[in-house]
C-alpha atoms as a printed R data frame, in Angstrom:
    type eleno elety resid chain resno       x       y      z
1   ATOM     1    CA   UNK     A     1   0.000   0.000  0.000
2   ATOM     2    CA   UNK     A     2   1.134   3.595 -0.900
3   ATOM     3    CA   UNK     A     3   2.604   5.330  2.704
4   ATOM     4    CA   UNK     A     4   0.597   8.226  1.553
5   ATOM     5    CA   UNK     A     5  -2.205   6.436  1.175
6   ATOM     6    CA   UNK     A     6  -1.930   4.402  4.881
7   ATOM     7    CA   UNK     A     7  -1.049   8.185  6.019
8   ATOM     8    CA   UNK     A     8  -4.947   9.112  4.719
9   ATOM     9    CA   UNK     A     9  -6.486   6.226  5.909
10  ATOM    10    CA   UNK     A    10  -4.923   6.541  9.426
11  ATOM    11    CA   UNK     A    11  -5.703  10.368  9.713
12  ATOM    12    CA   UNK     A    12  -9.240   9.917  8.698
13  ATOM    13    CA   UNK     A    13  -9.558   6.850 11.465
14  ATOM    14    CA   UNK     A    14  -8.472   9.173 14.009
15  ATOM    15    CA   UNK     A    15 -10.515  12.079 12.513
16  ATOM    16    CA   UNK     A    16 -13.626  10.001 12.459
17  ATOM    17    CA   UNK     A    17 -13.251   8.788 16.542
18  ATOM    18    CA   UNK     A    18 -12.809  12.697 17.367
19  ATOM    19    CA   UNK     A    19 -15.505  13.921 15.355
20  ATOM    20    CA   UNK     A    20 -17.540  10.859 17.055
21  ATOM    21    CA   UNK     A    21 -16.377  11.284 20.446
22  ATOM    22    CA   UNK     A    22 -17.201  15.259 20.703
23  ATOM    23    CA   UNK     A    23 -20.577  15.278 18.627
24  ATOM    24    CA   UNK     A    24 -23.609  16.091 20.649
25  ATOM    25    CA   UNK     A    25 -26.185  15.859 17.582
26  ATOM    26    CA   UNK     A    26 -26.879  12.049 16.372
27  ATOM    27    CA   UNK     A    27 -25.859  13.036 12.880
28  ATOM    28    CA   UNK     A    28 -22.613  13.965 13.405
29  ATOM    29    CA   UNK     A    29 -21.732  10.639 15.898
30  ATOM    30    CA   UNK     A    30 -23.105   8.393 12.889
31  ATOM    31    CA   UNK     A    31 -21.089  10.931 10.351
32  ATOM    32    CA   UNK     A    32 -17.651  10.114 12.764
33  ATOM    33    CA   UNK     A    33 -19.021   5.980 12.934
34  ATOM    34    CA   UNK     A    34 -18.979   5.922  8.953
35  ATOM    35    CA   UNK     A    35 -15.717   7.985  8.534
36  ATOM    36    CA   UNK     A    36 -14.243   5.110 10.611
37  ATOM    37    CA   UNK     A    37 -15.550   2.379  8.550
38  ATOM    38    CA   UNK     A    38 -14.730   4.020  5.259
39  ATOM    39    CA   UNK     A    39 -10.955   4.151  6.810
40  ATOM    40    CA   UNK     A    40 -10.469   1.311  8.121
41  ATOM    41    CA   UNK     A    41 -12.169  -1.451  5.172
42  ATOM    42    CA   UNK     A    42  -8.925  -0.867  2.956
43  ATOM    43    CA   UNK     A    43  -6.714  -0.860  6.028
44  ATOM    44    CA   UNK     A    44  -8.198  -4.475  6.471
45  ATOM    45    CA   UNK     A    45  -7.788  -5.599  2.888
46  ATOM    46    CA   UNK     A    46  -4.620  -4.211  2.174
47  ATOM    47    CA   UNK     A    47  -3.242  -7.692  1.749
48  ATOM    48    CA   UNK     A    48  -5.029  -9.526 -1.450
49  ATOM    49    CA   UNK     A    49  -5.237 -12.685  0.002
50  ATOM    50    CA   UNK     A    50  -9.186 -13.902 -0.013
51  ATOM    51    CA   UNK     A    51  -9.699 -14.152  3.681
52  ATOM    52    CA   UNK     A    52  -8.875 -10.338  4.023
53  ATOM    53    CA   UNK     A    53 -11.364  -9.714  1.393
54  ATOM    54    CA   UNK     A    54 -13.758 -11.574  3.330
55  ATOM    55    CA   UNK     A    55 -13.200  -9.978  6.386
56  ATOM    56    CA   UNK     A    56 -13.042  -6.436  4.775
57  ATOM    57    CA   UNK     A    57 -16.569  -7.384  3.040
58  ATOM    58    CA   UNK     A    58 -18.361  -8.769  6.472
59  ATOM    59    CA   UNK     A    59 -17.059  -5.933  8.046
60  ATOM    60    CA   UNK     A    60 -18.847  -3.638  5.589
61  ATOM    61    CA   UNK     A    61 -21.911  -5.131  5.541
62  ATOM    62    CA   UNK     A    62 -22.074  -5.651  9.741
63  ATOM    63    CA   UNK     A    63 -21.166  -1.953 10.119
64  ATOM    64    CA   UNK     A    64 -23.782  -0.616  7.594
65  ATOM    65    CA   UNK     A    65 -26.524  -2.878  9.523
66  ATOM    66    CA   UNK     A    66 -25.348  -1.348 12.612
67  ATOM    67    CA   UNK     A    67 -25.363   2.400 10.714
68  ATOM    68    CA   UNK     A    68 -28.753   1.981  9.597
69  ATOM    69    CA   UNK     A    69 -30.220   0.730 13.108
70  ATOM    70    CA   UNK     A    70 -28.621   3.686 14.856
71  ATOM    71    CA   UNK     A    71 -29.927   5.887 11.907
72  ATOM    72    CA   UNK     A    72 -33.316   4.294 12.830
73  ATOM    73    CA   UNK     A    73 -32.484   4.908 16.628
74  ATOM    74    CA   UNK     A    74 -31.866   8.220 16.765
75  ATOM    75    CA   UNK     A    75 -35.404   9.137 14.488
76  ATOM    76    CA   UNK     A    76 -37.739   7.026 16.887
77  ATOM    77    CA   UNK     A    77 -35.881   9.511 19.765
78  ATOM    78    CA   UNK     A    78 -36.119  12.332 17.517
79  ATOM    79    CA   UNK     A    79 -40.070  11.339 17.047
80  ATOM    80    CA   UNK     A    80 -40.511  10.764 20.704
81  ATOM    81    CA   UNK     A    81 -38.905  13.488 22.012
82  ATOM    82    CA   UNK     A    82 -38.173  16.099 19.426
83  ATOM    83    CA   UNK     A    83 -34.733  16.742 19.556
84  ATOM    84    CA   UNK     A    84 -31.905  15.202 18.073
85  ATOM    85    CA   UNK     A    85 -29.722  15.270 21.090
86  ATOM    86    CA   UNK     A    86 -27.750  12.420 22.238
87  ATOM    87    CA   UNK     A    87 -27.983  12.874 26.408
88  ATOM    88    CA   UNK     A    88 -32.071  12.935 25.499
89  ATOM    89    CA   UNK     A    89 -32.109   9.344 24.733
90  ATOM    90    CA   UNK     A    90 -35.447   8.932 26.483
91  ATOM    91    CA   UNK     A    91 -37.552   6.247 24.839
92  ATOM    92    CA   UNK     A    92 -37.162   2.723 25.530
93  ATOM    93    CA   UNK     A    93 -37.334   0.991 22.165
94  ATOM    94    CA   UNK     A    94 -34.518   4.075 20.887
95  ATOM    95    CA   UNK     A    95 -32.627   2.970 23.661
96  ATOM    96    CA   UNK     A    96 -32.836  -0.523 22.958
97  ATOM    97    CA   UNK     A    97 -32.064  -0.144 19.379
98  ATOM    98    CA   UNK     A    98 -29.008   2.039 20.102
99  ATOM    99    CA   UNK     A    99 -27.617  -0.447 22.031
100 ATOM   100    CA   UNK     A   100 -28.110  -3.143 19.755
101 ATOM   101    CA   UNK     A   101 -26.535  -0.807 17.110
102 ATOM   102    CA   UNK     A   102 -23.565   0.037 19.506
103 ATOM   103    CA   UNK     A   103 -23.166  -3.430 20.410
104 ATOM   104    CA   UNK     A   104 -22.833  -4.705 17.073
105 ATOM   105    CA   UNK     A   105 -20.275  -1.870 16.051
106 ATOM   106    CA   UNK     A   106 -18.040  -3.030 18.790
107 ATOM   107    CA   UNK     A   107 -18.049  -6.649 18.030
108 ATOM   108    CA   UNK     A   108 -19.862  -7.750 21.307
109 ATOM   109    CA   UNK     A   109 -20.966 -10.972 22.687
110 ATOM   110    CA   UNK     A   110 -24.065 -11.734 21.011
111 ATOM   111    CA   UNK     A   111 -22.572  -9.562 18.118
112 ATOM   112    CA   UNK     A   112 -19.477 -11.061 17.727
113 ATOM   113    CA   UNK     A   113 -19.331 -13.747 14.949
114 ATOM   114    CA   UNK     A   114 -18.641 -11.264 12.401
115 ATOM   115    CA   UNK     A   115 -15.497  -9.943 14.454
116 ATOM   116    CA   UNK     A   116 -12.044 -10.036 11.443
């Protein structure tokens, strides 16, 4: 891989987990989340060898799932409570949903079997 390339891919990872660390609006936290994956997939498939490619594609599909259920997340909040804030995480299906989403972002328990 081009060292200039590695160089954008790594400053975009960390770019993406500050922008998602600081947000306080839902949209920008999912804008840092996909940032992240869009930086790391060719970080993980650098090497052409099929079982990167596999892990690079389950990856990909895993974190869009996860994107789109904390997309979905944050408008049932948004609906229940009007704002788009993240500390107003009120409702218990949003909640529920979030968590699900986080979990399966991290790679956790019942989330793991996609895990590179």
């Amino acid at each position: 891989m081009n060292p200039y390339a590695k160089l954008t891919f790594s400053l975009s990872l960390m770019l993406g987990t500050t922008i998602t660390v600081s947000s306080s609006h839902w949209m920008s936290a999912w804008a840092g989340l996909e940032i992240n994956t869009l930086a790391i997939i060719p970080l993980i498939s650098k090497s052409h060898h099929p079982r990167a490619i596999e892990a690079a594609i389950k990856y990909f599909l895993v974190q869009a799932a996860a994107s789109t259920l904390l997309l979905f997340s944050s408008m049932i909040n948004a609906w229940h409570t009007g704002q788009w804030d993240i500390t107003q995480l009120g409702h218990p299906t949003s909640s529920l949903l979030l968590t699900t989403a986080i979990a399966m972002k991290l790679g956790l328990v019942p989330f793991h079997f996609w895990f590179p």
